[in-house]
DOZA-15767 format. One record per atom (N, C-alpha, C): y, x negated, z; residue in three letters. Coordinates in pm, whole numbers, padded with zeros to 5 digits, always signed. Atoms other than C-alpha are relative to their C-alpha. Example, Ala and Ser with C-alpha at 12.3 -4.5 7.8 and 13.67 -1.06 7.14 Angstrom:
% DOZA-15767
-00119-00089+00000ALA/-00450-01230+00780ALA/+00120-00090+00000ALA/-00119+00082-00006SER/-00106-01367+00714SER/+00109+00077+00073SER/
***
This chain:
% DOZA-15767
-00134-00042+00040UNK/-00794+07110+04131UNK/+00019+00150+00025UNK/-00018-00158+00029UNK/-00644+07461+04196UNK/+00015+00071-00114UNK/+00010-00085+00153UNK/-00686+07709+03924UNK/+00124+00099-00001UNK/-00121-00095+00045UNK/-00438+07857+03699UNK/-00038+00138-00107UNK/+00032-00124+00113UNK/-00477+08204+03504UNK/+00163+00036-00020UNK/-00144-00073+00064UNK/-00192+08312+03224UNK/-00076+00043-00155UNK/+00068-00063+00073UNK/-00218+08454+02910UNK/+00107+00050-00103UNK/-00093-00060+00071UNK/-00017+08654+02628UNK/-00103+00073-00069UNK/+00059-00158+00055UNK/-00085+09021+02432UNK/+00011-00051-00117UNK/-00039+00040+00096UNK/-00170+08918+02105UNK/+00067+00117-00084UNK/-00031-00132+00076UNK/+00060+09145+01915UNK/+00068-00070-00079UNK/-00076+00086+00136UNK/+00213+08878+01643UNK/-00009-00185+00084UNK/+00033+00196-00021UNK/+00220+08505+01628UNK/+00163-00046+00106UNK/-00086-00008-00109UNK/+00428+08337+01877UNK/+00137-00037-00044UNK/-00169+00021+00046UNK/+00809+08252+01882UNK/+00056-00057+00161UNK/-00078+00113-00096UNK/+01069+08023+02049UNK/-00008+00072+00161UNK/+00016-00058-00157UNK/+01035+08270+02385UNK/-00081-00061+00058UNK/+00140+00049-00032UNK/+00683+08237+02412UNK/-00002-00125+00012UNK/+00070+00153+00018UNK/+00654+07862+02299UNK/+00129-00103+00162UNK/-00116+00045-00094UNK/+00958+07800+02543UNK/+00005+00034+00193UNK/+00009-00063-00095UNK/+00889+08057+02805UNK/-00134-00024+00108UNK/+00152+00074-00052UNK/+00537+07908+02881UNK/-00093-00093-00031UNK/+00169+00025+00052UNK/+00308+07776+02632UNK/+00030-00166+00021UNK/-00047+00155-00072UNK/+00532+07409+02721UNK/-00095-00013+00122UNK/+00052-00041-00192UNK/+00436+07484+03101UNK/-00105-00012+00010UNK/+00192+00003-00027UNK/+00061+07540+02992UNK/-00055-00149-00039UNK/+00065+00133+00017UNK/+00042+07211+02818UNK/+00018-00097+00079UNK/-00008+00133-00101UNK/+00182+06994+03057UNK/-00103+00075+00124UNK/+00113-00036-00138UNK/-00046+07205+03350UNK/-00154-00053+00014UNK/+00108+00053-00029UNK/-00338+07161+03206UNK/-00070-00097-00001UNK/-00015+00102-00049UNK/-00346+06844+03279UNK/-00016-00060+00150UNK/-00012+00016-00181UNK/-00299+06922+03661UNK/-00083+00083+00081UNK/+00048-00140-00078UNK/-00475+07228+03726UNK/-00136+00028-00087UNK/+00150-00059+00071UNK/-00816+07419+03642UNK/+00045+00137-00072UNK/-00082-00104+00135UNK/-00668+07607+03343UNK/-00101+00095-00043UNK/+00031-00125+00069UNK/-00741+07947+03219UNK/+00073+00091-00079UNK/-00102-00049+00056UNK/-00549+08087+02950UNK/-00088+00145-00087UNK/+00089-00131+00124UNK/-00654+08454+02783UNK/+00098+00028-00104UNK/-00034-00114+00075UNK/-00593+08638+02513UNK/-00015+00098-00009UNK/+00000-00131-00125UNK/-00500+08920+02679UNK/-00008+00183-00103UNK/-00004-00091+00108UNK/-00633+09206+02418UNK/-00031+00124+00057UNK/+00008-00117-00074UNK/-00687+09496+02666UNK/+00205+00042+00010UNK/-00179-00031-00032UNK/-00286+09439+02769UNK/+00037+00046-00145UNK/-00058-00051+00122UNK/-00235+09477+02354UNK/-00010+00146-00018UNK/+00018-00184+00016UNK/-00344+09859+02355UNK/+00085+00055+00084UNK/-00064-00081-00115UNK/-00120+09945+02635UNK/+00133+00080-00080UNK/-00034-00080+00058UNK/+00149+10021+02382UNK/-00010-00057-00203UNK/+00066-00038+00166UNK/-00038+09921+02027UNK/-00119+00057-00038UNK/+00107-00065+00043UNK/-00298+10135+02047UNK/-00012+00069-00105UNK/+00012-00077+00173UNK/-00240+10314+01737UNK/+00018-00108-00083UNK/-00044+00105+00099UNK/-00213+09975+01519UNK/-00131-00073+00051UNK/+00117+00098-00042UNK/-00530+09791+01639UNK/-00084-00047-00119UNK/+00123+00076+00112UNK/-00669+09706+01268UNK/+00044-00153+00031UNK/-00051+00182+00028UNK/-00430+09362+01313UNK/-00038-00061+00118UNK/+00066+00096-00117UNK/-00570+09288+01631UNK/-00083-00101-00007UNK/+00054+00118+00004UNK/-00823+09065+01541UNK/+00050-00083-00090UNK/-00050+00128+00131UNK/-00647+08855+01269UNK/+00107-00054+00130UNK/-00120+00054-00117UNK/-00375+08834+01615UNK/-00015-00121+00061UNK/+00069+00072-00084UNK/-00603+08703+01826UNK/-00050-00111+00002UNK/+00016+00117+00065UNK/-00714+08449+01625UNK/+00123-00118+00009UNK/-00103+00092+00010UNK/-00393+08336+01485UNK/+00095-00031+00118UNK/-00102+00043-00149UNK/-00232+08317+01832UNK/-00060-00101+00070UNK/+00032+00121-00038UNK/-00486+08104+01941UNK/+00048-00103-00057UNK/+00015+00118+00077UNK/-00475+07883+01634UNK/+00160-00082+00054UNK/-00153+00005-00037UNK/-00071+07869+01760UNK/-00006-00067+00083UNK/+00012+00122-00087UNK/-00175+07738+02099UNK/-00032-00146-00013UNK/+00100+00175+00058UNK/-00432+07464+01982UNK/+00082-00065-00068UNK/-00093+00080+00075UNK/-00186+07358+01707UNK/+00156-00055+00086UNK/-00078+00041-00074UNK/+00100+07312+01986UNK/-00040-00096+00117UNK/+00056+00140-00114UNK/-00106+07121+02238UNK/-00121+00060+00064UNK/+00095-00016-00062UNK/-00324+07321+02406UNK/-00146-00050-00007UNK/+00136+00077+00029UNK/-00708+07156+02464UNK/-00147+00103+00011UNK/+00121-00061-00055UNK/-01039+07328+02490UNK/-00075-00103+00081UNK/+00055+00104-00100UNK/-01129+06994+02700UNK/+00067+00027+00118UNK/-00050+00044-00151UNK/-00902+07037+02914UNK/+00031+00159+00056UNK/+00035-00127-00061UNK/-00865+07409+02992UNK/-00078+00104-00068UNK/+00093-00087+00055UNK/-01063+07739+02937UNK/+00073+00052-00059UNK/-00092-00075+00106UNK/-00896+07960+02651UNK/-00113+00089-00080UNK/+00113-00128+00034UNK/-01072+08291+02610UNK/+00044+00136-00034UNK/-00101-00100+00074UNK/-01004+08657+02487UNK/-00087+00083+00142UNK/+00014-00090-00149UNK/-01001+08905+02773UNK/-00109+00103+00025UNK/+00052-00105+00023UNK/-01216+09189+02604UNK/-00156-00069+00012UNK/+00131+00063+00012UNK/-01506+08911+02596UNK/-00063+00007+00127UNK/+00032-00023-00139UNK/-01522+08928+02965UNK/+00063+00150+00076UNK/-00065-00160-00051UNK/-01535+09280+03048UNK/-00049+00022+00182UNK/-00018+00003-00121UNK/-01584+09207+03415UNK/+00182+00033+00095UNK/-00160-00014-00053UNK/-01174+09203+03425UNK/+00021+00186-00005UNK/+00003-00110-00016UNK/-01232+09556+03330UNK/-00007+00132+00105UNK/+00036-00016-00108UNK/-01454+09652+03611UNK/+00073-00053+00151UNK/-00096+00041-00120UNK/-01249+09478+03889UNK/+00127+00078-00033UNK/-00103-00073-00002UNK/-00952+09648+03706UNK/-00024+00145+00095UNK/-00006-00141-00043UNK/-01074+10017+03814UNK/-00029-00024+00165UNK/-00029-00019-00180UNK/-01196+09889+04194UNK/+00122-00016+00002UNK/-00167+00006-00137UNK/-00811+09753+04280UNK/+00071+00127-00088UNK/-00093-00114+00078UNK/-00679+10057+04075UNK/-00001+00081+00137UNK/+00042-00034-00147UNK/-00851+10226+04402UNK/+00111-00055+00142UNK/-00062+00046-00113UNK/-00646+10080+04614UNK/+00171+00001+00003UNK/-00161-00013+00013UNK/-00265+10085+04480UNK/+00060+00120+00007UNK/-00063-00095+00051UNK/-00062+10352+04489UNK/+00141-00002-00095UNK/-00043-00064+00129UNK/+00125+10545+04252UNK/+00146-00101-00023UNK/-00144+00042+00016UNK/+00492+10418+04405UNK/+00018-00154-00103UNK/+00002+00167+00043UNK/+00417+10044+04354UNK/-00037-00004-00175UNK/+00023+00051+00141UNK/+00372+10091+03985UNK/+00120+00076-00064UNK/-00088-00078+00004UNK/+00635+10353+03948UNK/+00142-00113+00015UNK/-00173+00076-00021UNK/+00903+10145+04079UNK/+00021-00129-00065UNK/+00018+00131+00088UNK/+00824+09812+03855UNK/+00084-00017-00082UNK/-00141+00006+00086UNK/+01141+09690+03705UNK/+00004-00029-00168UNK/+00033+00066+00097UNK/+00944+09523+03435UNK/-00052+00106-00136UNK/+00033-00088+00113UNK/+00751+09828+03298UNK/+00079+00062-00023UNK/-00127-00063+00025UNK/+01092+10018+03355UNK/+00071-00016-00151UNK/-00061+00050+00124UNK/+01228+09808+03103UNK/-00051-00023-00123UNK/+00086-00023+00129UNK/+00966+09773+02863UNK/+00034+00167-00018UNK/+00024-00155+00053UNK/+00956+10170+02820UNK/+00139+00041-00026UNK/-00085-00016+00064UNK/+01327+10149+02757UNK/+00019-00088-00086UNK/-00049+00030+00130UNK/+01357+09918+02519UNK/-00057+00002-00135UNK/+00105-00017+00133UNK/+01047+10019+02311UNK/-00002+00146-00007UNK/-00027-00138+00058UNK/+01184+10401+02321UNK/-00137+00048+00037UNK/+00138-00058-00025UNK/+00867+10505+02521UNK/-00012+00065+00076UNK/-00041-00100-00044UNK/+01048+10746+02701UNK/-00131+00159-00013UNK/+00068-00114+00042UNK/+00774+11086+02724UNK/-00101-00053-00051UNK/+00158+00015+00092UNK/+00524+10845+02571UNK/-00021-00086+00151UNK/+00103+00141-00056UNK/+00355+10639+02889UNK/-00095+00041+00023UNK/+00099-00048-00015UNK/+00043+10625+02893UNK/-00028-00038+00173UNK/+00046+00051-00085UNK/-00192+10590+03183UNK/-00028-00174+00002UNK/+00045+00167+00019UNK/-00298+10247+03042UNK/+00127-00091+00026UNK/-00120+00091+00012UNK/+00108+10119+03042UNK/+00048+00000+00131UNK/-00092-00029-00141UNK/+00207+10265+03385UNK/-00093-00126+00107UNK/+00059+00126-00084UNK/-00108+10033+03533UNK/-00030-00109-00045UNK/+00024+00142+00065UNK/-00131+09766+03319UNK/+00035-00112+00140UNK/+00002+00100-00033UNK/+00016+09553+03551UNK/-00138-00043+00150UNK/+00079+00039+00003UNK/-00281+09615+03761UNK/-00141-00064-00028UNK/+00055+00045+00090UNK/-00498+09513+03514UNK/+00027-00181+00030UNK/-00019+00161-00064UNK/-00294+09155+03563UNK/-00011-00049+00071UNK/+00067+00039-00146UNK/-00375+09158+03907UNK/-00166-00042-00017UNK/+00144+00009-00019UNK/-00739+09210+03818UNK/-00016-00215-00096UNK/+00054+00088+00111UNK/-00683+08903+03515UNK/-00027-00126+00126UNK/-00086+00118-00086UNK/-00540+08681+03777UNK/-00158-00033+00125UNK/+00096-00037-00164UNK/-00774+08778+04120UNK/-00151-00060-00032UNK/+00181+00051+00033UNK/-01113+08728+03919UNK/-00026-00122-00032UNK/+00040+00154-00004UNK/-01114+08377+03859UNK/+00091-00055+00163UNK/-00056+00061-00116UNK/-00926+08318+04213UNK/+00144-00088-00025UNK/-00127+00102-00004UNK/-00608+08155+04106UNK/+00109-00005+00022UNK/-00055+00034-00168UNK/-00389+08004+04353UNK/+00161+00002-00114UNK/-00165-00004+00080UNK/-00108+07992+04063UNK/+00029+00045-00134UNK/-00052-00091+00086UNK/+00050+08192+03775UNK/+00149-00072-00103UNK/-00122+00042+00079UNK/+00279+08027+03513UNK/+00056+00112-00065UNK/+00014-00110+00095UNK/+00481+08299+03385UNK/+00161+00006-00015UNK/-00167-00018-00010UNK/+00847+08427+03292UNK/+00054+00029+00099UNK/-00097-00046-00139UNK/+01110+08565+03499UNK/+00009+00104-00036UNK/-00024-00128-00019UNK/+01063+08895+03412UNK/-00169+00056+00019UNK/+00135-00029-00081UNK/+00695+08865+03500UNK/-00030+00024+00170UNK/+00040-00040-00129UNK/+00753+08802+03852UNK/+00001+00094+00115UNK/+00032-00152-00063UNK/+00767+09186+03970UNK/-00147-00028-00004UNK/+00182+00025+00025UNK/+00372+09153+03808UNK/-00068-00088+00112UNK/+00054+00025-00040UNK/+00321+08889+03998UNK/-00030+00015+00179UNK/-00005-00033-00159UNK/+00441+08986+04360UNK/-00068+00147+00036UNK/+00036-00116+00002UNK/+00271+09300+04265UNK/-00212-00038+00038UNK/+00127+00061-00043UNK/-00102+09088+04221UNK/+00018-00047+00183UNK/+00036+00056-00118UNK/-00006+08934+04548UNK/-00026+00102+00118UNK/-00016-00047-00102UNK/+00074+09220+04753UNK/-00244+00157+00009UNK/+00132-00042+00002UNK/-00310+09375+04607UNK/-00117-00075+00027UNK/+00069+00095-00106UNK/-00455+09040+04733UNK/-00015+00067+00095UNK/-00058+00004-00151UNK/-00321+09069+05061UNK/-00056+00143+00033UNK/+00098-00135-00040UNK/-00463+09453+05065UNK/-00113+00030+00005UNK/+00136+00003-00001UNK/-00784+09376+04962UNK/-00053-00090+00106UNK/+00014+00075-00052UNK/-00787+09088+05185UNK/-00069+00046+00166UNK/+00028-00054-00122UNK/-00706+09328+05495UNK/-00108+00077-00013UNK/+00045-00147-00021UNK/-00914+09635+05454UNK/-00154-00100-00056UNK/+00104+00034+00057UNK/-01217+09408+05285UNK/-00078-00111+00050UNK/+00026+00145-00034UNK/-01218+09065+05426UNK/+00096-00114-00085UNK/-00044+00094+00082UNK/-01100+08722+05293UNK/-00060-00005-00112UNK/+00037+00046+00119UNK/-01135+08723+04942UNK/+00083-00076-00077UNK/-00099+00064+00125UNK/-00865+08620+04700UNK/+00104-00117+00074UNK/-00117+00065-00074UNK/-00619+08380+04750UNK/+00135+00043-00041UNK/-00108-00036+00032UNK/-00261+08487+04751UNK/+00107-00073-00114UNK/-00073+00097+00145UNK/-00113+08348+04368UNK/+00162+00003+00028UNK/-00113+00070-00027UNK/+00215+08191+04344UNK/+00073+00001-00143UNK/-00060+00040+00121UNK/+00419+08206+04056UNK/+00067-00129-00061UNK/-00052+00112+00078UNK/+00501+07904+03836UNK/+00117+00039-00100UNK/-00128-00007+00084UNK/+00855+07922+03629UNK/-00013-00151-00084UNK/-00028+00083+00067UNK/+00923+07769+03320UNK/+00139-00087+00027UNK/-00102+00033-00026UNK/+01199+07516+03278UNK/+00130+00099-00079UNK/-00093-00139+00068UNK/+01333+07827+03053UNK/-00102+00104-00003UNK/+00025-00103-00053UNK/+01251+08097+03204UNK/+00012+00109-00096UNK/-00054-00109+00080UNK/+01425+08340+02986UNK/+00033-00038-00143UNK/-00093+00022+00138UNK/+01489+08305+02597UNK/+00052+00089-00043UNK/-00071-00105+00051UNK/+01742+08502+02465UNK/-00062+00037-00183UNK/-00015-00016+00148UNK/+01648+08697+02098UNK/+00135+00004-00084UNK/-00145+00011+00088UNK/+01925+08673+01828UNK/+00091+00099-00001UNK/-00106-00099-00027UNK/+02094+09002+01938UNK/+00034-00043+00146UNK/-00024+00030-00147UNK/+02113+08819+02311UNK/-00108+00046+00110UNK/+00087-00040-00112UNK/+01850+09023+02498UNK/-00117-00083-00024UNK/+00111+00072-00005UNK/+01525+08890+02569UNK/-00086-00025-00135UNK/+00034+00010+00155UNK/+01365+08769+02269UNK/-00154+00064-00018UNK/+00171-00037-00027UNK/+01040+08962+02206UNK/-00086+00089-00166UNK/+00008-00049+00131UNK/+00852+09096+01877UNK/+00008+00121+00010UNK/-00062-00124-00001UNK/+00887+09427+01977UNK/+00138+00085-00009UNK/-00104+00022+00045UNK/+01238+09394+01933UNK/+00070-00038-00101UNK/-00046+00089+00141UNK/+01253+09241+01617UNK/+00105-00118+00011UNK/-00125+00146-00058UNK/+01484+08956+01769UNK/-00081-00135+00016UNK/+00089+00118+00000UNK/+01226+08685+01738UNK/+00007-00123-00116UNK/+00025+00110+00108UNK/+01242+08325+01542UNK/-00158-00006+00079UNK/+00160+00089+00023UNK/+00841+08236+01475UNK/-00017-00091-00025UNK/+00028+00104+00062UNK/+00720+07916+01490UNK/-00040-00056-00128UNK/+00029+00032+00162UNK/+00579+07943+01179UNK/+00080+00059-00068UNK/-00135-00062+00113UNK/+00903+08119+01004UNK/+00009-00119-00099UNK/-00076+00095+00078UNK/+00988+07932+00698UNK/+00150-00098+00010UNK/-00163+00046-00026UNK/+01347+07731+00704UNK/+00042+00159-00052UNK/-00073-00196+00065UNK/+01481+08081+00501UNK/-00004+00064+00120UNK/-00025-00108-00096UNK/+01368+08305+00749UNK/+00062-00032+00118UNK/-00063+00054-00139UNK/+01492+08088+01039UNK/+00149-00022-00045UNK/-00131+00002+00010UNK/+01819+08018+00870UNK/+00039+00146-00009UNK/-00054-00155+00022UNK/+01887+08414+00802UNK/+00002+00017+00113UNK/-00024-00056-00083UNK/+01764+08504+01142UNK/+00159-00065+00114UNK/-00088+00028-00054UNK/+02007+08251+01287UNK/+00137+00035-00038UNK/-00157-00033+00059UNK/+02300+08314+01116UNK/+00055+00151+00013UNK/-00048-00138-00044UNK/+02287+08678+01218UNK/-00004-00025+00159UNK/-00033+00012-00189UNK/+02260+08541+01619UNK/+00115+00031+00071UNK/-00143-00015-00099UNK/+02527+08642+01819UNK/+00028-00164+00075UNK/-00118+00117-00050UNK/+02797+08395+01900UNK/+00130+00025+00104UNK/-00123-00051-00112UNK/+03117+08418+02104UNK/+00077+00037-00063UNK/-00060-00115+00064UNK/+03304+08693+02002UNK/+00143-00045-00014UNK/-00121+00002+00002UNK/+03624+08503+02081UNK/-00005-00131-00106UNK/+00004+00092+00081UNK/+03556+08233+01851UNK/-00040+00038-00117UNK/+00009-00071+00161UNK/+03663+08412+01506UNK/-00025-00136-00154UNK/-00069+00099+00133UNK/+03785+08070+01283UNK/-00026-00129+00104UNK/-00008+00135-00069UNK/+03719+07716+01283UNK/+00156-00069+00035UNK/-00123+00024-00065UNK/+03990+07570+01540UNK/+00047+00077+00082UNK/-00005-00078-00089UNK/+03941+07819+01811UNK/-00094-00063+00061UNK/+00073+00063-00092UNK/+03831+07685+02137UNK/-00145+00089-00005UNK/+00097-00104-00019UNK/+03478+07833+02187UNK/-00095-00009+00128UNK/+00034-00062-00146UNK/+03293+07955+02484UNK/-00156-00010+00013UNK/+00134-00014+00037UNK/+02913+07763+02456UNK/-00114+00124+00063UNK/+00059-00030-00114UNK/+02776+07912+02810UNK/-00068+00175-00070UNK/+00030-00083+00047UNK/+02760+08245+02627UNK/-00066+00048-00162UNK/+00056+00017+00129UNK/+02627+08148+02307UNK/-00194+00018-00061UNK/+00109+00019+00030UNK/+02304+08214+02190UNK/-00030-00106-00088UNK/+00000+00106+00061UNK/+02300+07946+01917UNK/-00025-00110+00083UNK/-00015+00098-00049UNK/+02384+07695+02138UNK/-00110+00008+00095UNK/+00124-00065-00116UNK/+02074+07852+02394UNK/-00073-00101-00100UNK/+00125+00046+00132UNK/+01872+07791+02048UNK/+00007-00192+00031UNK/+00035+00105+00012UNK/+01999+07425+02022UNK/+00002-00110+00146UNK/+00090+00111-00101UNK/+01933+07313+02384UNK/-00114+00024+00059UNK/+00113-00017-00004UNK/+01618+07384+02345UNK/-00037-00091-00109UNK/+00070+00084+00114UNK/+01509+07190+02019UNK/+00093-00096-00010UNK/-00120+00100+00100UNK/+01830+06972+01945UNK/+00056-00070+00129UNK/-00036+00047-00125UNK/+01863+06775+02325UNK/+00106-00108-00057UNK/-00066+00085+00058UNK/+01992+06498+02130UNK/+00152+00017-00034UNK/-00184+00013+00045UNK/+02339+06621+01998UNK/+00009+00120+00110UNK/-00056-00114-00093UNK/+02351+06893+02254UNK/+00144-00030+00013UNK/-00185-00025-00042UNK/+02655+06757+02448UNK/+00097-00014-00135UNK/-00076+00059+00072UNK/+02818+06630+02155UNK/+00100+00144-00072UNK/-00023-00154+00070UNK/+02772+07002+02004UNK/+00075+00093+00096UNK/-00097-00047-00073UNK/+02916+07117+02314UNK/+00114-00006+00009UNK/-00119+00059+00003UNK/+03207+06888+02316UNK/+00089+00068-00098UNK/-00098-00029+00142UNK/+03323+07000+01948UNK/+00000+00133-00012UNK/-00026-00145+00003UNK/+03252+07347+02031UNK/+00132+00029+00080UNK/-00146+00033-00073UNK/+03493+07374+02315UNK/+00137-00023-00064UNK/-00200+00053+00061UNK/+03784+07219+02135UNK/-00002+00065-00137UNK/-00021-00069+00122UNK/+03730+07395+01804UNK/-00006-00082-00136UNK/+00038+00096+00058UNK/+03617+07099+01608UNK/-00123+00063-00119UNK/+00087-00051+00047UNK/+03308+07254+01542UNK/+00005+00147-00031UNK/-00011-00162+00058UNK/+03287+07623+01362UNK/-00159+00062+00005UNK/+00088-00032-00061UNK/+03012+07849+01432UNK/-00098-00015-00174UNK/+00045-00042+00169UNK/+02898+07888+01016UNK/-00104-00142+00012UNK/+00056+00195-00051UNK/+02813+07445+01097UNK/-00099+00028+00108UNK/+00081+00000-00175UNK/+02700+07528+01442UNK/-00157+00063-00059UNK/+00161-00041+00078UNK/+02404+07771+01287UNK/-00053-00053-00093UNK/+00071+00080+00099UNK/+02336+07563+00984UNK/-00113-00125+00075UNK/+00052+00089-00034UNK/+02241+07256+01186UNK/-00098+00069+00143UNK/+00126-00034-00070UNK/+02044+07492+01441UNK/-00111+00058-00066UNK/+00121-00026+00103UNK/+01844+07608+01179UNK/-00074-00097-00017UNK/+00062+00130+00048UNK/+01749+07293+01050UNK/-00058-00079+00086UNK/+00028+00038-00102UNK/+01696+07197+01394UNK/-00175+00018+00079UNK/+00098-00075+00024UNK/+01454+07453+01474UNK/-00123-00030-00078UNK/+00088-00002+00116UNK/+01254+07417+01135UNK/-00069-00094+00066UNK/+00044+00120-00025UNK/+01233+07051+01235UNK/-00110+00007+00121UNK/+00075+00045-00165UNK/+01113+07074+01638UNK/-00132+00066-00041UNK/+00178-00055+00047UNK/+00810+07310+01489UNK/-00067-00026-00114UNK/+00070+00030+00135UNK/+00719+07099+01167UNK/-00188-00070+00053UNK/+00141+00062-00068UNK/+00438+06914+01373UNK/-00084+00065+00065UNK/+00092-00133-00006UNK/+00293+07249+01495UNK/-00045+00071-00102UNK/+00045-00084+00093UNK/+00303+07394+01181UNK/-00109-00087-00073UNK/+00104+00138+00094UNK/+00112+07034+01035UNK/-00140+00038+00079UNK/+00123-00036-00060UNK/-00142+07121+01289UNK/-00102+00083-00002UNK/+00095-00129-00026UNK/-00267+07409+01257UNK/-00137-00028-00072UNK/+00105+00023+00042UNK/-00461+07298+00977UNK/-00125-00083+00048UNK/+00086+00077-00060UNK/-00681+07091+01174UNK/-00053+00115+00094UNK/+00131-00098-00088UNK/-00834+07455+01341UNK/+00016+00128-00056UNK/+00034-00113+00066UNK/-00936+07686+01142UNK/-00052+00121+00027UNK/+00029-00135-00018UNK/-01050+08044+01156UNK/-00085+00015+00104UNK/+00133+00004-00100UNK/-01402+07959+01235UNK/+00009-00100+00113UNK/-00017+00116-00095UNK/-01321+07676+01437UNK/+00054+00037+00142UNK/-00095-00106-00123UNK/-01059+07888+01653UNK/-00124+00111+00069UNK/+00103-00127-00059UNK/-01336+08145+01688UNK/-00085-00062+00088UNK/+00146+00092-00129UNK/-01607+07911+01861UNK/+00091-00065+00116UNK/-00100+00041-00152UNK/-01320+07795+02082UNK/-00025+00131+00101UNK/-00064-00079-00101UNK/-01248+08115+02220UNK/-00165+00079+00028UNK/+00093-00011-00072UNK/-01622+08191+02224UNK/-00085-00040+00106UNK/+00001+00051-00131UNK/-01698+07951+02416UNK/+00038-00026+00116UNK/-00119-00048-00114UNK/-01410+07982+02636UNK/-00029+00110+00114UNK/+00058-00135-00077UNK/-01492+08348+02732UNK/-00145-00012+00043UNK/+00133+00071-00097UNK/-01857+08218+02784UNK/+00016-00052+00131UNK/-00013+00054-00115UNK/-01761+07976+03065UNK/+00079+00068+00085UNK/-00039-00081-00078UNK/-01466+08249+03181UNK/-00143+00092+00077UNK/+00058-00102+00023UNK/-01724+08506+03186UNK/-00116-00058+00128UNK/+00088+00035-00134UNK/-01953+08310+03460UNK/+00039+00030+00103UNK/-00042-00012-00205UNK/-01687+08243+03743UNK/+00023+00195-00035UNK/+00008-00150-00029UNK/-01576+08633+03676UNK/-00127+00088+00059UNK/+00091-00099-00032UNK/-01894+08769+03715UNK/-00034-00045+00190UNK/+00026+00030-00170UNK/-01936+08560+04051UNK/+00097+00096+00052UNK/-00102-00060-00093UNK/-01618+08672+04192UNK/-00075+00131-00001UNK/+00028-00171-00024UNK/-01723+09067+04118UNK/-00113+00007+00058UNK/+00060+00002-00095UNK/-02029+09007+04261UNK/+00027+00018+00149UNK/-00040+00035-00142UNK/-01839+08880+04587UNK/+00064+00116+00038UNK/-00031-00088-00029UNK/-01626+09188+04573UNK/-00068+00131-00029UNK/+00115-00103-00045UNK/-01886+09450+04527UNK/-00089+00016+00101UNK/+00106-00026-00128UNK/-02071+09337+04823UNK/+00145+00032+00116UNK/-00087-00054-00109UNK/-01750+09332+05038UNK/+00008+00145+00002UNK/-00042-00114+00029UNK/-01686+09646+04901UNK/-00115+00120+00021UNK/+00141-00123-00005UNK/-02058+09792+04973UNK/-00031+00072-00077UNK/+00059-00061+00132UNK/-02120+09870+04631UNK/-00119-00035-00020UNK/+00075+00033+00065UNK/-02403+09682+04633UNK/-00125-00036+00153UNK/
***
């Protein structure tokens, strides 16, 4: 099977983006593919390096998040990034090799550093992170990349440091391919991308409370003041929310939106409840993997990562006449 490498920064437990934006994508993959999923705790310092006591309680509970949503330790590898510090070492060779522009002009870190006010603050670690993802990706060889749509700058960025190492070194890597979710993008409850650094995030594990509050502050369509005003779904975040968990009355909820049947006060009540519902059988799960239980997963995980990596760097230290 061709191999897949993806991953997420544990910096809080996950939410409808995440569980929407990929971690779907990973469970039905690995199934198809030679799965590798990290927990990508080098990418977390890039801008929580001053907060790193919650890192390991993250790392944990983000796993426990996967496993309790579907993910298998039978069926793919699921490891923490810092365990295999070979990604490290391959990070600084292709660092060697990029220049400055190609990280400079990245639309992705652009936008991270404006919307986390990190203006005068980047570090060295944030400006190359995304070679770092090149290195996560390159060292196990994999031919494909499930990721968002605001990842794939990152990933045409791994490809084009393939393709350089390829020339100047020999055939090594194979050129990765990005995989898209069937929702690509989730909007957070102010409309922009939903992310915890934003504070615009529903958590799978939110209580009903916190999921009914956050919804009911979601942006709606501005022209739809009173029930009995046509309303305008296409721009709705709510309605984003409930065709994602609520397929079932979707159109119906469409229908009565439109004509003004339905009022938005209804519309968020029953996406709340909606919500709560589609993640009650993730939240039942969890208990079935516990702390320690999660921990020997991901030790063993990074064990079996931690082999093919070291091959690959082998392979590219001799191309490279390091060795």
């Amino acid at each position: 099977m061709e191999r897949i490498l993806s991953g997420y920064r544990p910096t809080g437990m996950i939410h409808l983006g995440n569980y929407f934006g990929s971690l779907v994508n990973w469970i039905k993959l690995q199934s198809e593919y030679d799965c590798y999923f990290e927990v990508a705790d080098y990418h977390a310092l890039t801008t929580y390096y001053q907060h790193t006591d919650e890192l390991p309680d993250y790392k944990l509970e983000m796993a426990r998040d996967w496993l309790a949503a579907g993910l298998s330790p039978d069926k793919a590898t699921i490891f923490i990034q810092s365990l295999v510090p070979e990604h490290a070492e391959l990070h600084v060779l292709l660092s060697m090799l990029v220049p400055v522009p190609w990280l400079e002009r990245n639309p992705t870190v652009k936008e991270m550093i404006r919307d986390m006010n990190l203006q005068g603050n980047v570090t060295y670690g944030l400006l190359g992170y995304p070679v770092l993802q090149a290195a996560d990706i390159l060292i196990y060889k994999a031919k494909c990349v499930p990721v968002g749509q605001d990842q794939l700058p990152h990933i045409e960025l791994a490809r084009e440091i393939a393709k350089r190492f390829n020339h100047l070194y020999g055939e090594t890597f194979p050129v990765p391919e990005p995989i898209l979710s069937q929702h690509p993008k989730v909007p957070g409850i102010d409309g922009r991308k939903m992310s915890k650094s934003l504070q615009n995030a529903i958590f799978i594990r939110d209580t009903y409370e916190d999921i009914e509050k956050k919804v009911y502050q979601a942006f709606t369509d501005p022209k739809k003041i009173r029930l009995g005003d046509p309303g305008h779904p296409e721009g709705c975040v709510v309605f984003a929310y409930h065709n994602l968990v609520n397929k079932d009355e979707i159109a119906q909820i469409e229908t009565d939106c439109r004509s003004g049947k339905l009022g938005c006060v209804e519309c968020k009540k029953r996406c709340a409840h909606a919500i709560y519902e589609f993640f009650t059988p993730v939240r039942e799960k969890l208990q079935n993997f516990t702390l320690e239980k999660t921990k020997e997963i991901l030790v063993e995980g990074s064990r079996k990562a931690r082999k093919v990596a070291q091959a690959t760097l082998e392979e590219v230290k001799e191309r490279m006449h390091l060795k």
